[in-house]
N, C-alpha and C positions, 0 to 999 in steps of 0.2 A: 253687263257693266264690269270695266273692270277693279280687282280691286283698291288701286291706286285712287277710284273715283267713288269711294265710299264716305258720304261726310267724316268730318273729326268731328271728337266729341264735345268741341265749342259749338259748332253749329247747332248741336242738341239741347243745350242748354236754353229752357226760357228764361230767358234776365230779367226778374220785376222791371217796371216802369215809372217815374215820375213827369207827369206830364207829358208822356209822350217821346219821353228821354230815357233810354237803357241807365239802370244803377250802374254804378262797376260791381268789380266782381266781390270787394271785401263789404259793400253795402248791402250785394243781394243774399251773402252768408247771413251776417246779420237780421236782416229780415225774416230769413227763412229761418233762423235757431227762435228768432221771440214768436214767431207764429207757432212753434212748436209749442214751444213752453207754455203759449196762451193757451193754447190748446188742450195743455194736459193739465193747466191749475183750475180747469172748468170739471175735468175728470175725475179729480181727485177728489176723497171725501176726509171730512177733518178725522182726527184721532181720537176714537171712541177713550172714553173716560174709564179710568179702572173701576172695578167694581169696589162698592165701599163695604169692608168685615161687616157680618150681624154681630151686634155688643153681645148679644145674647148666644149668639153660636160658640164667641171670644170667651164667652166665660164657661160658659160650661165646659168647653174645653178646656179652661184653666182648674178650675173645680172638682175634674176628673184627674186632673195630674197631680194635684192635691192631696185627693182622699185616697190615690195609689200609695202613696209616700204615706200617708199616715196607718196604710193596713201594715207596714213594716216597722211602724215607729216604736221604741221604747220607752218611756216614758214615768212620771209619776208627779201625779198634780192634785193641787186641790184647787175645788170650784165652790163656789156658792150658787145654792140652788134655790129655786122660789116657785111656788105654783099658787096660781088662784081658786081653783077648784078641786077640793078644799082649799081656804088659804092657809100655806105654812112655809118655813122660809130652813134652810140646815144647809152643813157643809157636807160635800162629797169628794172624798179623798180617792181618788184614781193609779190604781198600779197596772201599766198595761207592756206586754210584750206583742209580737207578732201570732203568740200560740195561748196567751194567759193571759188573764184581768181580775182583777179583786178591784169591789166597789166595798169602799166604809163611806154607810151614810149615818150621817149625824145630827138627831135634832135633838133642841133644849129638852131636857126631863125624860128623855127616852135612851133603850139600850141603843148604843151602834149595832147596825141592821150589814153585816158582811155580806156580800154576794161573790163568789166565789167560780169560776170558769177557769178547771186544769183539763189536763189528760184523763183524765178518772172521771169527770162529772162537772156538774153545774151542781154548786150549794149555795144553801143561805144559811146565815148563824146568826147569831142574835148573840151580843158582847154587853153585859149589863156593867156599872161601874165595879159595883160587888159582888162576888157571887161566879158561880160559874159559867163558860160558856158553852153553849149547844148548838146542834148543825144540825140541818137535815138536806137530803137528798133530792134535788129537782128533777133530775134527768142522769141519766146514767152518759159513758163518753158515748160521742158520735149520734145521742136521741135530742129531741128535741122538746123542750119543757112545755109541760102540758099549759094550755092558757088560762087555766084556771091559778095554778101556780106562778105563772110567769112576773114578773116583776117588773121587767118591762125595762128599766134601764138602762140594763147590760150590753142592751139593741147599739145605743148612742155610739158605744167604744167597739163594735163588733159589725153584725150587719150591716148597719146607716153605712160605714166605710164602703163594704162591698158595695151596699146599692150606689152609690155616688161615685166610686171610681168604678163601676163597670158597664154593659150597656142597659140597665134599667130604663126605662124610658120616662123623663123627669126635663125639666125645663127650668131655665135659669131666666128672671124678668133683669133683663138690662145688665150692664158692666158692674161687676162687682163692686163697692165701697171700701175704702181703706178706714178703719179706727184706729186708736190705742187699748188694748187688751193687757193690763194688770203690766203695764209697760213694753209689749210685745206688738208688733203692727201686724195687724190681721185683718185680710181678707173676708169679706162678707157676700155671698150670695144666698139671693131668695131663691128658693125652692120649689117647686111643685112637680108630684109625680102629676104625669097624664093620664093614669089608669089605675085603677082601686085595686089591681091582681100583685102589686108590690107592697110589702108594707114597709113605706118608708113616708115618716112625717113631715106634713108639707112646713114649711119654715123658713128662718135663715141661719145657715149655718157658716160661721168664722172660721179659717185656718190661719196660725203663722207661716211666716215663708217657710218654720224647718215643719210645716205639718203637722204642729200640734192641734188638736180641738181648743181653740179660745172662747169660743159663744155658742150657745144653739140656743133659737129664740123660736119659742111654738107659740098657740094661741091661749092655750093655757099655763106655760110655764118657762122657764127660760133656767139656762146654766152658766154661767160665769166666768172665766177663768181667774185665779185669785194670785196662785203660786205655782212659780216650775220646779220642781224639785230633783236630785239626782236619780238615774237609772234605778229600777226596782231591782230588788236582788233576792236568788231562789228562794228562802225563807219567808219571806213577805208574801209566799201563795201558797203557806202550807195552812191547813185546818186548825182553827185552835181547838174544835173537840171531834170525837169522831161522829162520823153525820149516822144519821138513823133514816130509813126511808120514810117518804111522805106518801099517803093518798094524796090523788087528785081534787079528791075531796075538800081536802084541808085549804087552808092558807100558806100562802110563800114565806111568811114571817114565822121562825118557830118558836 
């Protein structure tokens, strides 16, 4: 055949029909784009939904950005402290740098109880109204206070930060709460380590936005924030007498 006598490519064309009637040609376009389209909104599958944040993932990660900020923070506050077992209630004056803390705890009728963490050691004194004051030696630099000694608070302004801003493994229940804290808006998460190999107490713990400690609330006692006070300054973590070493033996109170 030759190829003068090759259909054109009208001839190839099936035309839909209505009734037995060829469409024209702008009909059977038309027909033939909506059969497509019909075809592909049966194919199609809706738009998966985004996944919703865990509140609790949201805070502990906020929690841990937190207590980062506060291992740098400098600071100096007082708190009011309360515990039920024993029950007794005193203020706790807070001087804290990135590398140094001095706790003055304060209850009615008793000497100021200093606790003390330089370069040099971990001390406690005992500041009477009258009279003089005496120190002794918990732990030399770089050891760590025996637990018979230990005191136990100095944890709050020091480790607790580490465990909470690093990977401890701890769980935060739900989106944190906003209060007012001694006129400061702070942040509250509940706490719980997952595992007994940390020692870090289950609770809730407050920061402000600039990361200061405002609350820590445990099952047996709780701390307050009262007042924010200016930067502490080198003086305010010197000894007032010179410390004597302790047995393990002894008490942390000298």
């Amino acid at each position: 055949m030759a190829f003068g006598s090759l259909p054109s490519p009208d001839t190839l064309t099936l035309m839909p029909t209505v009734a037995g009637r060829p469409l024209g040609r702008r009909a059977a376009l038309l027909v033939t784009v909506l059969t497509f389209a019909a075809g592909c909104s049966h194919s199609s599958s809706p738009p998966r939904p985004s996944p919703t944040p865990n509140p609790s993932a949201v805070a502990l990660a906020q929690l841990r950005a937190l207590a980062a900020r506060a291992e740098q923070a400098s600071f100096t506050a007082t708190y009011h402290a309360q515990g039920s077992s024993p029950p007794r209630t005193g203020t706790i004056t807070v001087y804290r740098t990135p590398s140094l803390l001095r706790l003055d705890v304060a209850e009615a009728g008793a000497p100021v109880v200093r606790i003390l963490l330089t370069g040099q050691g971990t001390f406690s004194c005992k500041i009477p109204p009258n009279g003089s004051a005496a120190c002794v030696t918990l732990a030399e630099a770089g050891a760590a206070v025996p637990q018979s000694l230990d005191p136990g608070l100095q944890h709050l302004f020091t480790t607790t930060f580490d465990g909470l801003a690093g990977n401890a493994p701890i769980e935060v229940t739900g989106a944190p709460t906003v209060r007012d804290v001694a006129g400061q808006q702070a942040r509250c998460f509940a706490v719980q380590p997952v595992t007994t190999s940390i020692s870090l107490t289950p609770g809730e713990y407050c920061f402000t936005d600039t990361a200061i400690l405002a609350q820590a609330t445990f099952r047996t006692s709780s701390l307050t924030l009262l007042q924010l006070h200016s930067a502490p300054q080198p003086d305010d973590f010197r000894l007032p007498a010179s410390p004597v070493p302790l047995s393990p033996t002894a008490t942390a109170t000298p």
